[in-house]
VEXTI-798784 format. One record per residue: residue in one letter; y negated, z negated, x of N, C-alpha, C in turn. Coordinates in steps of 0.02 Angstrom, whole numbers, plus 32768, in hexadecimal, padded with zeros to 4 digits. Atoms other than C-alpha are relative to their C-alpha. Layout:
// VEXTI-798784
AYZXYZXYZX/...
// end
This chain:
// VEXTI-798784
X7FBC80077FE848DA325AE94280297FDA7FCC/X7FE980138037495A31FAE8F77FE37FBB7FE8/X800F802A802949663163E87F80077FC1803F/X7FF380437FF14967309EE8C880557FE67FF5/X7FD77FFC7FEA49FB3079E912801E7F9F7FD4/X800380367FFE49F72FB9E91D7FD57FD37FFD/X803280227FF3497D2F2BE8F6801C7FB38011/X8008803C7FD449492E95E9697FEA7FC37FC6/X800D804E803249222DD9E91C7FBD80298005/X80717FFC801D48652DFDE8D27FE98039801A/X80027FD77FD348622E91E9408001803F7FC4/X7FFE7FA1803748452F64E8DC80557FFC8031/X7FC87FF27FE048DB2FA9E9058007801A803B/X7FF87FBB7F9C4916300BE9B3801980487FD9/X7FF37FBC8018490630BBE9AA805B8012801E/X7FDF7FEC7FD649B9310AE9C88005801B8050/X80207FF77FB549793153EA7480167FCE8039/X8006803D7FD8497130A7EAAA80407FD57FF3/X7FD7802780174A063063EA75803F7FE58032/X7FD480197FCD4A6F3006EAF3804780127FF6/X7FD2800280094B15305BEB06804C7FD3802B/X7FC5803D7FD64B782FE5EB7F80277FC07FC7/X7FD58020802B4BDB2F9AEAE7802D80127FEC/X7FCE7FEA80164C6A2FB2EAA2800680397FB4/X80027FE180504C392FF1E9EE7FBC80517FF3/X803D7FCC80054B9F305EEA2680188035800D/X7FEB7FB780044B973116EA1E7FC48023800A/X80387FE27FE34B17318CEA687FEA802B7FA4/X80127FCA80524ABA31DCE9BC7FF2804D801E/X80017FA87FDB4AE83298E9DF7FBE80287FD4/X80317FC280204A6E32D3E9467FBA7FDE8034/X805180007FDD49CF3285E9B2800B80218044/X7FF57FD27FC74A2B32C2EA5B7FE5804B7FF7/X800E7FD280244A1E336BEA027FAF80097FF8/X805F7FF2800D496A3360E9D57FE27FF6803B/X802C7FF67FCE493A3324EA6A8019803B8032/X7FF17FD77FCD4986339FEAD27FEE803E7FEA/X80187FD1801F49673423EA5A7F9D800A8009/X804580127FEC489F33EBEA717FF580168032/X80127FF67FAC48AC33FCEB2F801780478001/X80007FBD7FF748E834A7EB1B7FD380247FDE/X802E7FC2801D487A34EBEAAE7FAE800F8023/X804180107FCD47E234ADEB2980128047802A/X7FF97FBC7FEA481D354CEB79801E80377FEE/X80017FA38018484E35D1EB0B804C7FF27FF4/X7FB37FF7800C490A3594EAF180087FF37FB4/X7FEF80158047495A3592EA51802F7FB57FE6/X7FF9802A8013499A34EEE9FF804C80017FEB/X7FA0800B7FE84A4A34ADEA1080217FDE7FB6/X7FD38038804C4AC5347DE96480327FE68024/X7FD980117FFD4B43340BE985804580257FCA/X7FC67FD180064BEA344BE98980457FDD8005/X7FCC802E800F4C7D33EDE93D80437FF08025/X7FC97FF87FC94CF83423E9C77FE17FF2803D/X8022801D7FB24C843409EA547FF87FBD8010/X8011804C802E4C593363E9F8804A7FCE8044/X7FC7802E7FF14D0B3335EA0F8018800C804D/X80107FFC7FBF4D1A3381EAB27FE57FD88039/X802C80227FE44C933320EAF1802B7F9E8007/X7FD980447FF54CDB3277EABD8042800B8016/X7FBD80127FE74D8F329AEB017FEA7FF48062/X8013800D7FCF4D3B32BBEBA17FD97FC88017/X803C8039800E4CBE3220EB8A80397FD28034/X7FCA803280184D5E31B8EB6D801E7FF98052/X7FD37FF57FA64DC8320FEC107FC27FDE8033/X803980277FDF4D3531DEEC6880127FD6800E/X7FF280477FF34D3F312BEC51803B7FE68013/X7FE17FF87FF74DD03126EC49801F7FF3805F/X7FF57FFA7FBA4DE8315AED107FB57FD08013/X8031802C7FD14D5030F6ED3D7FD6802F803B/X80327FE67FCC4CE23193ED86800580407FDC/X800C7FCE802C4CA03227ED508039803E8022/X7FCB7FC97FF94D0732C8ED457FD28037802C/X80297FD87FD54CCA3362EDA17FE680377FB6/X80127FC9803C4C6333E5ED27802280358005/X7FF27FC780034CA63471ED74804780137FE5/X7FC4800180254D5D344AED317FFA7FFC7FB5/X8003800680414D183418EC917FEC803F7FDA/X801A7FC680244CB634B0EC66805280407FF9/X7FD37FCA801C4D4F3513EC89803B7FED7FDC/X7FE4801D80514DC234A4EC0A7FD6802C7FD6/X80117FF980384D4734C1EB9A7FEC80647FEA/X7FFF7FC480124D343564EBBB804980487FE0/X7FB47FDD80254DEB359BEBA2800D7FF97FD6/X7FFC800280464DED3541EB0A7FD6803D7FE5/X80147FD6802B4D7735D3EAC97FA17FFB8010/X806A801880084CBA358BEAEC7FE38034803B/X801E7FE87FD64C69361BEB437FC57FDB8013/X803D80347FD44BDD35E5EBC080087FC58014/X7FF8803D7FF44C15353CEBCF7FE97FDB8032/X8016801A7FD44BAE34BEEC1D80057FB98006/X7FDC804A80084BCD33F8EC477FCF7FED8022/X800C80487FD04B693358EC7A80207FCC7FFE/X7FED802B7FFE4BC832EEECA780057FC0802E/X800E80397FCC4B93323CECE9800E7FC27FD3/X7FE98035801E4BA13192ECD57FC17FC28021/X802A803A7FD54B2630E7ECF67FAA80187FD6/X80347FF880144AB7311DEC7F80037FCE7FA6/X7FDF801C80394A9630A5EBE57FEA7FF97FC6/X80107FE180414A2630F8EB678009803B7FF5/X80197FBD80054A06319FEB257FE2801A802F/X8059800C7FE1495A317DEB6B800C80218048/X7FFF7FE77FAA49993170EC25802680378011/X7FD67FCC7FD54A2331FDEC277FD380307FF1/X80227FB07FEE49A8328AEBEB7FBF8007801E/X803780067FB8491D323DEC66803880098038/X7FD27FF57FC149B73245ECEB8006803D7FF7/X7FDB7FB1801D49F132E8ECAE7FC7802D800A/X803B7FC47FD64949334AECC67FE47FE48030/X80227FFF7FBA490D32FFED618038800F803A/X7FBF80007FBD49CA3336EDB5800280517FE8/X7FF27FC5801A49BB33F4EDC8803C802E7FE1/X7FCB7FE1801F4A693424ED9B80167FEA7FA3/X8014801A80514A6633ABECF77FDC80157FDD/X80277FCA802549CE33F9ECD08005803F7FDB/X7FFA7FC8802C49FD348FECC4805C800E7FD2/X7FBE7FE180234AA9348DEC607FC97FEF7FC5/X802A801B80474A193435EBD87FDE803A7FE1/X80177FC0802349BD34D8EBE3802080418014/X7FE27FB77FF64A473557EBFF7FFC80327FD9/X80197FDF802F49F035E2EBA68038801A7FD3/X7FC47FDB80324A9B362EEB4A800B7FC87FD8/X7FD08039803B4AC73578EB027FE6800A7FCF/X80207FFA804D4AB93576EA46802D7FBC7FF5/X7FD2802E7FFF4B4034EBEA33800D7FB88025/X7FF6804E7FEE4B63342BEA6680327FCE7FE7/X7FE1803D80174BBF3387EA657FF17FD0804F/X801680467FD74B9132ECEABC80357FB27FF8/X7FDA802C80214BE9325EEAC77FFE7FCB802D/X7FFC80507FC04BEC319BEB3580317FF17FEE/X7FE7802B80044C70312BEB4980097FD4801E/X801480447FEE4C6C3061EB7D804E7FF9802C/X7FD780147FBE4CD3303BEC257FF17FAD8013/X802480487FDD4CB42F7CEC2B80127FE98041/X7FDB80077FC44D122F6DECD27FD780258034/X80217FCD7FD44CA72FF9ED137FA87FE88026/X80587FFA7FD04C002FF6ED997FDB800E7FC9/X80397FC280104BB93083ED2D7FF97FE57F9F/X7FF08017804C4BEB3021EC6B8000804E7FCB/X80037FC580394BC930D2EC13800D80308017/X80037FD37FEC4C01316FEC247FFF804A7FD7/X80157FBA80454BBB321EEBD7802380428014/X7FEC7F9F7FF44BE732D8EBC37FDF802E7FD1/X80417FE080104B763345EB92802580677FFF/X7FDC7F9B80074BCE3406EB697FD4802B7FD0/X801A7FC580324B70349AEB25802980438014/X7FCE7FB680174BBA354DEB057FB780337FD7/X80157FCA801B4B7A35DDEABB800D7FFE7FBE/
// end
């Protein structure tokens, strides 16, 4: 996966994965999102997801709106934004109260609808994105879009 994010006093470093995003400056690492999600699909025959520089940004405007309002948005509005913009297939997770990598894509496949936008067999495409609500219950909140 990816490189070492951050190191502790005397401590190896923390893998990105693990990297506490409830701060102000942190940022979910989309190339290990990517691999790992790309990993969990290929465990069954799916093909492997590139990040996608418009989805990318996509992802963080929605991150942002998110926090922003202080609760998650609904997917089924988001997919069809994103789908009018042009992104056939378009699929969304979008939650919040999660505050690694680690825990949203252990949350994300043990919640059957999360699950499957991760392995929506047509996606080829992605963007991921958190942003820090310090006011908020949930401190983080993600979005998760694939496309075709």
């Amino acid at each position: 996966m990816s490189a070492c994010v951050t190191e502790r006093s005397g401590e190896a470093p923390l893998p990105s994965l693990y990297l506490a995003l409830a701060t102000p400056s942190a940022q979910v690492d989309a190339a290990t999102a990517r691999d790992m999600i790309s990993a969990y699909r290929a465990k069954t025959g799916l093909a492997a997801l590139v990040l996608d520089p418009d989805l990318q940004r996509l992802a963080e405007a929605e991150a942002a709106a998110m926090a922003a309002a202080d609760r998650p948005s609904r997917a089924e509005t988001v997919k069809g934004a994103v789908g009018r913009l042009g992104f056939a297939g378009a699929e969304a997770n979008l939650s919040a109260g999660y505050h690694t990598l680690a825990e949203a894509f252990s949350g994300w496949r043990e919640s059957k609808g999360h699950d499957a936008v991760m392995r929506a067999p047509e996606a080829r495409r992605m963007g991921i994105a958190t942003a820090y609500a310090p006011n908020s219950k949930y401190k983080v909140y993600w979005a998760l879009l694939v496309a075709r």
